[in-house]
Residue, then its C-alpha position, 0 to 999 in steps of 0.5 A: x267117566x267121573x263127569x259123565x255119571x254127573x251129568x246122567x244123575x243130575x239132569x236125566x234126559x227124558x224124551x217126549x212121546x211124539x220123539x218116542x214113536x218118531x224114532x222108532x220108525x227107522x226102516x230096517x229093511x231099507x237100511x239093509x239094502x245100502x250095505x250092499x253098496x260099493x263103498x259105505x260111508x259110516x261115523x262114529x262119535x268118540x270123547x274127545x280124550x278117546x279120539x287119538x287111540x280110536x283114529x289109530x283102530x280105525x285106520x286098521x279097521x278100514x286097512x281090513x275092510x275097504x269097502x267101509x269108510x269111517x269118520x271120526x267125529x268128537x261127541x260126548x258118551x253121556x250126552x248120547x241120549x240127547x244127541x242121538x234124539x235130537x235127529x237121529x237120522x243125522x246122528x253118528x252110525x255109532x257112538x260110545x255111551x253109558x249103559x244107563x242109558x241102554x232102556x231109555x233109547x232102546x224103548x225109544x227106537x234109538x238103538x239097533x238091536x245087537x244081531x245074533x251073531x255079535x250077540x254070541x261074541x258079547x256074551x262070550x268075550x266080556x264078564x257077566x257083569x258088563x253083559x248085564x250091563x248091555x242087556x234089556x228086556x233080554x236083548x243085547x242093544x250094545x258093545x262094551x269095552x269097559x268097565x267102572x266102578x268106584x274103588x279106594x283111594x288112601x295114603x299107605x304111608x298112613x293106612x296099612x291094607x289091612x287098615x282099609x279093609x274095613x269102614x269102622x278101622x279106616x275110619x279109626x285109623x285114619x280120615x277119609x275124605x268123602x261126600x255125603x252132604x251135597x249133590x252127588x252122595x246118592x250116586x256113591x252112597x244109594x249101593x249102601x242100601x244093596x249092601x244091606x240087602x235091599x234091592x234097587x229096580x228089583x235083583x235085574x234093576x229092570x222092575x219099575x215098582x222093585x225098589x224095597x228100601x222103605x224096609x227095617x234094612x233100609x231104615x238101618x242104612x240111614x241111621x248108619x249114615x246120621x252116625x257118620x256126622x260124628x265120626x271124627x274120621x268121616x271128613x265132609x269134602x267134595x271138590x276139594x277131595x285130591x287137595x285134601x289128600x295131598x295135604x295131609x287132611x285126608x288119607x282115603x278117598x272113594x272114587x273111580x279110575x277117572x281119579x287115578x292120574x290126579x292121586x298120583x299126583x297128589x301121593x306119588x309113591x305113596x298111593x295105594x288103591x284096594x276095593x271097598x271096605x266092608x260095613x256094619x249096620x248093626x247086624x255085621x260086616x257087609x261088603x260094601x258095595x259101588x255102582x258099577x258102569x259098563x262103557x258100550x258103544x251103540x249103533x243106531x237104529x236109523x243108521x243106512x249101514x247096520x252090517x258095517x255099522x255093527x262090524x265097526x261096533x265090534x272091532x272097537x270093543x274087541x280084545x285088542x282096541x280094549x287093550x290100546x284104551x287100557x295104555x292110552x287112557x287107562x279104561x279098565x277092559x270088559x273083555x275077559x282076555x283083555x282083563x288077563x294081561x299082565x299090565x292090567x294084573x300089575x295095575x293097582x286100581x284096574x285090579x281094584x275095579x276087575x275086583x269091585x266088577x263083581x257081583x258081591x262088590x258092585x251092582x250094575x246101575x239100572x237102566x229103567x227110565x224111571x231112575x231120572x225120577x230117583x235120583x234127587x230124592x235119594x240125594x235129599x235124603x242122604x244128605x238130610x239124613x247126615x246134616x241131622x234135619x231128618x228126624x230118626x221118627x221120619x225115616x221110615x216115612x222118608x223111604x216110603x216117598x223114595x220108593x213111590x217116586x222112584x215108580x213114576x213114569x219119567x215126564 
């Protein structure tokens, strides 16, 4: 979902007040009505890579519920925003998307609120983590089916799993290959500030003004990150992290399960995967710690079938389609039984990510429309902060922009 956090990141979409009260007019109770129909006609949007294991669930789907016919449309999870706003009468019934961006459609009227029967299965059937994931102002408004967070990517033919447990011996024994001087360093490099005990969007990642990193914590962080400029096993790279990796220049990488085919290929026997390092910022190890991101399908408020829609909803994020998107397409489960099979046990990076899914390992990105607002401004300081144009003396000045602006109401 590598591309999807890209997209959400660096061009958040923000609706407009007359769409805000526009979408928030569905009627629910007209809605209701239809399911009594004899046959309901309901679609689903899928990624494009998840519409071959999906086809299969919903033929099985259909087989127990006849009365409900599905069509499977290709949409993309991290454009769901914007799709559904476009029109959401004519938008899918249900559709997968990002976690993120569960406040933003939910103040907006996009997203049918989870009934209180799916609601007890959700809390029941899926860690604390992707539950937090799916829940705002205290209501469940979607269905996960996986979970995903950054993880450690190295060469063990040149680290040990000892080597890597910590930031200051990888990088003394080896060189990562990581990105903080361009666009995306804040989406790996913003949890460094949690780390150190700072809070983004306050503990829940639901309160507007809760961002604290313009603190002596905070302040710590950045001078951390000035140091990595000179640390020879601190390799600046990007677009060219998997080729620098098979070639010998890196040994470790930080990236997500989207990664893990293209590691392979570039180690073959030689890959290994462990959670992230730990961290000294000058008071002692910390674990460090990554965004975590819950994969959810959603129904939509304006759907005319919201009983089968939902039924749907929660047939697609079950025990059993959680265990084909595992061996299809490798998304790592969210379903606590789903995380207990062998196959996902054995699995190096699914073990990695059900590890970094905790809560002293990762923080569940926040779902305030506001965030659209913070991300270019942490982008700018991490990456000043490394290339050295911002002065040790500015800091503190700098984090006190990051923490007004991430405040603002999103226009």
């Amino acid at each position: 979902m590598k591309k999807n956090w890209k997209k959400i990141l660096l061009g958040g979409v923000v609706l407009s007040m007359s769409m805000l009260v526009l979408a928030g007019c569905g009627s629910k109770s007209s809605s209701s009505s239809s399911d009594s129909s004899s046959t309901q006609n309901i679609k689903v949007w899928i990624d494009t890579e998840h519409v071959a294991a999906i086809k299969g669930q919903v033929k099985k789907f259909e087989k127990a519920n006849p009365k409900i016919h599905v069509t499977v449309k290709a949409g993309s999870s991290a454009d769901a925003l914007k799709d559904v706003s476009k029109d959401p009468e004519k938008a899918a019934d249900v559709f997968m998307m990002p976690h993120d961006q569960i406040g933003q459609m939910a103040d907006a009227g996009l997203l049918y609120p989870v009934s209180k029967k799916y609601t007890k299965t959700v809390k029941a059937n899926n860690v604390q983590s992707a539950v937090e994931g799916v829940t705002w102002k205290n209501k469940v408004y979607g269905f996960p089916y996986g979970v995903e967070s950054q993880v450690l990517y190295y060469n063990k033919a040149k680290l040990s799993a000892d080597d890597v447990k910590s930031w200051d011996t990888l990088t003394s024994k080896g060189k990562l290959g990581t990105n903080f001087a361009e666009a995306g360093a804040n989406y790996i490099f913003t949890p460094l500030f949690m780390s150190n005990g700072d809070n983004l969007y306050g503990k829940n990642g639901e309160t507007v003004k809760g961002t604290n990193f313009n603190n002596e914590k905070g302040i710590q962080v950045l001078d951390w990150i000035a140091k990595q400029k000179s640390n020879s096993g601190v390799v600046q790279t990007n677009a060219a992290a998997l080729s620098n990796l098979q070639s010998g220049k890196t040994d470790a990488f930080l990236s997500g399960p989207w990664s893990k085919n293209d590691v392979k290929k570039a180690l073959g026997k030689n890959m290994a995967v462990a959670p992230y390092p730990t961290v000294n910022f000058g008071s002692g190890d910390v674990q460090m710690k990554a965004f975590l991101g819950v994969k959810v399908y959603g129904v939509n408020q304006q759907t005319k079938s919201p009983v089968a829609a939902m039924k749907l909803a929660n047939y697609l994020s079950n025990e059993a389609t959680q265990k084909v998107e595992f061996n299809k397409n490798g998304v790592v489960p969210s379903n606590i039984k789903a995380q207990g099979l062998q196959a996902v046990k054995d699995d190096e990076t699914a073990k990695s990510v059900m590890t970094m899914s905790a809560s002293d390992h990762s923080v569940v990105m926040p779902k305030v429309p506001e965030i659209t607002n913070f991300w270019p401004q942490m982008d700018s300081i991490i990456n000043d902060t490394y290339k050295g144009k911002i002065k040790s003396s500015d800091y503190q000045k700098k984090l006190d922009k990051v923490v007004s602006v991430s405040a603002k109401k999103s226009n």
